[in-house]
C-alpha positions, 0 to 999 in steps of 0.5 A: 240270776236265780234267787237262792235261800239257805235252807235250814232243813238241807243246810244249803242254798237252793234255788227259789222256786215257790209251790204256786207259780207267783204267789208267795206263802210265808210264816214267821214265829211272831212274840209270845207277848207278855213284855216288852220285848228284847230287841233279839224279837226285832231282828227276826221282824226287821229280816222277814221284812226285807224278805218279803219286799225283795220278793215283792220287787221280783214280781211275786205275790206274798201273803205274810203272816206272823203271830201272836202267842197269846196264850202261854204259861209266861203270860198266865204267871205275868197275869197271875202276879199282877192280879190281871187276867191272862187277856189283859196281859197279852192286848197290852203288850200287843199294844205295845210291840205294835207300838215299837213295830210302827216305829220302825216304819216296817211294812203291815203283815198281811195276817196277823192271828192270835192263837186265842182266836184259832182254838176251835181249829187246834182242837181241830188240829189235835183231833186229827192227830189223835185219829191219825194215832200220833198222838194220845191221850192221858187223864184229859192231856194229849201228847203228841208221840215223836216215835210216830214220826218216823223222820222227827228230827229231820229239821234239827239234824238230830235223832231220837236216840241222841236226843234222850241221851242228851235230854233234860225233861222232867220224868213224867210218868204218863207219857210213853216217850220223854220227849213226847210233848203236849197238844192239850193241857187240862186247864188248872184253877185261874188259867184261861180255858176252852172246851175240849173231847178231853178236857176243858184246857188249853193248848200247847205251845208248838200246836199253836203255830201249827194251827194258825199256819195251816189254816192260814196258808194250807197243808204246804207253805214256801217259807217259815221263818224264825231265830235260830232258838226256835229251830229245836224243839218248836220247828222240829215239832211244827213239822211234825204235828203238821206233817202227822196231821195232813200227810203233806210236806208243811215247808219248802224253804226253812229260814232261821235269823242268828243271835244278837251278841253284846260283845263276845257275849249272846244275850241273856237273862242270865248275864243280865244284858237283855235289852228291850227293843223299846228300851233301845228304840227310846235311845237310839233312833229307829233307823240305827237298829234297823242298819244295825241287824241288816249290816251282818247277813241274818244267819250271822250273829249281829254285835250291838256292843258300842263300837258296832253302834259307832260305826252304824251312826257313821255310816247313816251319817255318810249316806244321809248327808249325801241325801241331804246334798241331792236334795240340795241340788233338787232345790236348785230346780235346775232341769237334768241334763245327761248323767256324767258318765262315770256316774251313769256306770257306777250306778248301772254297777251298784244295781246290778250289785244290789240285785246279785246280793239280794238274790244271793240269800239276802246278803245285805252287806253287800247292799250297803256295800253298793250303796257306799260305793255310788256315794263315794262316787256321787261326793267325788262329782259334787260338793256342797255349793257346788254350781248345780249344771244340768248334769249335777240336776241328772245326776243329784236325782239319780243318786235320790232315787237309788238310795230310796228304791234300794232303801224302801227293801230295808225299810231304811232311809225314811227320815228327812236327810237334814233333820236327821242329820242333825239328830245323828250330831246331837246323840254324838255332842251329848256323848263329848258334852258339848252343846250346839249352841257353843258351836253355833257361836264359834261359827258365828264369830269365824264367820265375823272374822272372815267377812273382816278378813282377819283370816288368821283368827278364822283359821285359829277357829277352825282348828278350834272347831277340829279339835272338838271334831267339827267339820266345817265347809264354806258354801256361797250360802254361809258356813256348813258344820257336822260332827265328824264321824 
């Protein structure tokens, strides 16, 4: 089966097939950094991610880039109230994403450029375009002129017409067109600036990327990639600063990730429901955020309201005390035998499965979907204390495997099964208030009670361990309890 991406320019899924045999070029908008940033910033860095290992995984070379926006006006105006420089701002916040970013156990861009790094290629860049009469130049301020182009719009799927119509730009009397945009700003007292042929500014915003992409990656790259809020105007003026510059398409294949919703609602300042990714990162475990925006297909919006939550902590919970099982069965250190053979088919059929749906514009869903199946399968051949035969060993190893090849895609299923097992328990007694001692200690006293064979009052405990949603499961090695999810 071929690989299909939607394309964002064509608004259909196309067949991938990259402009050089093998080798992969891929561009991501990265964070303007001058906070810390909303987990919205996240599901872009958690999609590109799994992106780039299934491309990987099918053979080819990837050379991925995202940036950073260092230079820009929300940096400039954080600096400027809080009597720091421009730099100060962008290094520490930099800092920090990467900080956020390693958390997540995501894998290393292989270029990660700044735009305060590429200035004398923008100037470049600008250059070009002004030679190229796309662009002009006013009082020491180049703008680039959208009646030059004569598809701009192409990418947004709208025309030049429609666009003024529907404009809210600010009347500016030195551009020729109220959608022509600024190259190159003249720098105004206290802001960072460069020498320039027109003045000594700094540049604008869509430039940057246009700029770092190019002279990364050349006149022509496979894919770029970016939230759905970047499709107008930044990646419809990429287009056009690139393909005014070099004459040449600038992307083959255009990728766009949705909105994060809170309930019914996008979040937004205006409603108040921005939450950082550091924020959630410091609640809620790494590998829920990431379950989270991979369970929903990146070009549908993802829900993080509590109920979708609920259901990521359950569903880690299934597949992680299936993993905690297989390593249970590992430990008996019992050499495998043959699979059992319904094992040995339903995991031939969630390869194949996870294979078709990644190869299907990255339809992640389906994944977990594969994934839930040979658990469900695996649980129906094994429970806990179970004598471990060389069959269970086979089919213990087998299901290990699976889930972590599949896993390492998503950069999911990192932690250490057990441990994070238990950390899925407490977030869920802290929300009943309930302590694990208290547990602990009503399963030490039903333990007493079994080995008196009062087993009245051992099924008295029990139920009262099921009413505070405890599951138990005796095992030839003592009594076993999770939090039923």
């Amino acid at each position: 089966m071929a690989l299909v991406v939607y394309n964002t320019m064509s608004k259909t899924k196309e067949e991938f097939v990259p402009n050089e045999p093998g080798h992969v070029k891929m561009y991501v908008c990265g964070p303007t950094v001058y906070d810390f940033l909303h987990i919205g910033n996240f599901r872009g860095a958690i999609v590109f991610n799994l992106v780039a290992n299934w491309l990987e995984k099918r053979g080819y070379k990837v050379t991925y880039v995202y940036n950073y926006t260092d230079v820009d006006d929300k940096i400039i105006n954080r600096a400027n109230k809080e009597s720091k420089t421009a730099k100060e701002i962008s290094e520490t916040y930099i800092q920090e994403f990467e900080k956020d970013y390693n958390s997540l156990k995501l894998r290393p861009h292989d270029h990660r450029p700044k735009v305060s790094e590429f200035i004398p290629q923008i100037v470049n860049f600008v250059g070009k375009l002004v030679e190229n009469k796309k662009a002009y130049v006013v009082d020491g301020e180049v703008l680039y002129s959208v009646k030059s182009f004569e598809n701009y719009g192409k990418l947004s799927h709208k025309n030049i017409d429609e666009l003024l119509i529907g404009a809210r730009v600010e009347i500016d009397a030195k551009k020729e067109n109220a959608l022509d945009f600024a190259l190159w700003k003249p720098a105004k007292p206290g802001e960072p600036e460069w020498p320039s042929p027109w003045s000594s500014g700094r540049p604008g915003w869509h430039i940057e990327c246009s700029a770092m992409a190019h002279g990364i990656l050349g006149d022509t790259i496979d894919i770029h990639g970016g939230g759905i809020d970047l499709i107008f105007p930044h990646h419809e003026n990429e287009i056009a600063q690139t393909e005014g510059a070099t004459g040449k398409k600038f992307v083959k294949y255009w990728m766009h990730n949705n909105f994060i919703n809170f309930g019914a609602h996008k979040m937004s300042k205006s409603l108040g429901n921005v939450t950082t990714g550091r924020a959630f990162l410091t609640h809620y475990n790494p590998e829920i955020l990431k379950y989270l925006i991979l369970s929903a297909h990146y070009r549908s919006p993802s829900d993080f309201s509590e109920s979708p939550i609920n259901n990521t902590i359950h569903a880690l919970s299934r597949i992680y005390s299936a993993l905690n099982s297989a390593a249970g069965i590992a430990s008996a250190n019992i050499e495998a035998g043959k699979l059992p053979a319904k094992f040995e088919e339903a995991l031939k059929a969630s390869r194949k499965k996870v294979e078709e749906a990644l190869d299907d514009d990255f339809n992640t869903p389906e994944v977990f979907a594969a994934i839930f199946e040979l658990v469900r399968v695996f649980n129906s051949l094994y429970r806990k204390g179970q004598k471990v035969t060389p069959e269970i060993s086979a089919q213990g190893l087998e299901f290990k495997n699976f889930v972590l090849e599949t896993g390492r895609l998503m950069s999911l299923f990192l932690e250490e099964p057990k441990a994070f097992l238990i950390s899925l328990d407490d977030r869920v007694l802290e929300q009943k208030g309930i302590k694990r001692s208290d547990i602990d200690a009503i399963v030490e006293q039903r333990t007493a009670v079994r080995k008196n064979k009062d087993f009245a009052a051992s099924d008295k405990l029990r139920d009262e361990l099921a009413a505070k949603g405890i599951e138990i499961q005796d095992t030839p090695l003592g009594t076993e309890w999770e939090v039923k999810k």
